[in-house]
C-alpha positions in Angstrom: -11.2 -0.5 -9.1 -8.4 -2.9 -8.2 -6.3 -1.9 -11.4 -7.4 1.5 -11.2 -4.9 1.7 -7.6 -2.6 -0.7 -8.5 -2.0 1.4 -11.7 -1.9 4.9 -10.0 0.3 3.3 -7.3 2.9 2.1 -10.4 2.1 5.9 -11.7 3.6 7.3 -8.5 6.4 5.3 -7.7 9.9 5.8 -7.6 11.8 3.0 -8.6 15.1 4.3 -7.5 14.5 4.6 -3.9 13.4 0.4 -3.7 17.2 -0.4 -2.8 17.1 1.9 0.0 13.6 0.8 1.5 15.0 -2.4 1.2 17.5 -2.0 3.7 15.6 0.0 5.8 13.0 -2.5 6.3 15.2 -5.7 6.4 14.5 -7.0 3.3 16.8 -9.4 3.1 17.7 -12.6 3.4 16.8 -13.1 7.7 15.6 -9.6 7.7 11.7 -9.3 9.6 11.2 -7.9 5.8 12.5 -11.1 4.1 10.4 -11.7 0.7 8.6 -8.3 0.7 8.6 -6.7 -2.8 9.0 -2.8 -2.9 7.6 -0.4 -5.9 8.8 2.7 -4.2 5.8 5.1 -3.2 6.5 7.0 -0.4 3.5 7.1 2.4 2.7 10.5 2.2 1.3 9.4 -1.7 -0.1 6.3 -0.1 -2.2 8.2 2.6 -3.1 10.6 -0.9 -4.1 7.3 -3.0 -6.4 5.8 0.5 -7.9 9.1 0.8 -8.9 9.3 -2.9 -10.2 5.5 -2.7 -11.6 4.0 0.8 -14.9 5.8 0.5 -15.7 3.3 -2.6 -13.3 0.2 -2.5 -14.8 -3.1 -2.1 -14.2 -5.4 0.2 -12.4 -7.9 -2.5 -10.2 -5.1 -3.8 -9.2 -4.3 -0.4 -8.5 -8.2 0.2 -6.8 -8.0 -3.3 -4.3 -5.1 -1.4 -3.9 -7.3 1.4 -3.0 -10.6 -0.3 -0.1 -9.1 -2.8 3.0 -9.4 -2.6 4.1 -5.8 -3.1 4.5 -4.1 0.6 3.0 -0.7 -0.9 -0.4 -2.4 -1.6 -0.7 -4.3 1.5 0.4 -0.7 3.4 -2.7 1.0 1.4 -4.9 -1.7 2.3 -4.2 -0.8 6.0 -4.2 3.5 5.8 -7.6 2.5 3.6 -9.1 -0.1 6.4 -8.0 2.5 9.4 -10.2 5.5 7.3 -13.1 2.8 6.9 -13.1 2.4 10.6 -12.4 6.4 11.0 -15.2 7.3 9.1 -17.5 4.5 10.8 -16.5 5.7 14.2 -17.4 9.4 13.4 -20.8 8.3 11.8 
């Protein structure tokens, strides 16, 4: 399932918007966002992608998310925890 997300995420991303995010989130060198790598999928998609996803993820894929390097999949990982939780509350 792991590829299947990291693929869609590459499927919806916007490549041309990286160099803004960048500087938005202080991506650079002494920036809080120092190191982060950026593929350019805007949240709204990412809240899409967790939606489609949380319901069956396991918990490795979910620690996969967490543990790249790419801010996007660490974000998902979050919106998809925070659903998990949602869900287990309403339960």
């Amino acid at each position: 399932m792991y590829k299947n997300i990291v693929d869609e995420l590459e499927s919806i991303s916007e490549p041309d918007r990286v160099e803004g995010i960048k500087k938005y989130l202080k991506a650079i060198p002494g920036g809080y966002g120092n190191g982060d790598e950026f593929i350019g999928v805007r949240v709204p998609k990412l809240r899409n992608v967790s939606k489609k996803y949380f319901k069956t993820i396991s918990l490795k894929d979910l620690s996969r998310l967490f543990s790249s390097k790419i801010h996007e999949h660490r974000l998902l990982g979050v919106f998809m925890l925070v659903s998990m939780f949602e869900k287990e509350k309403s339960d």
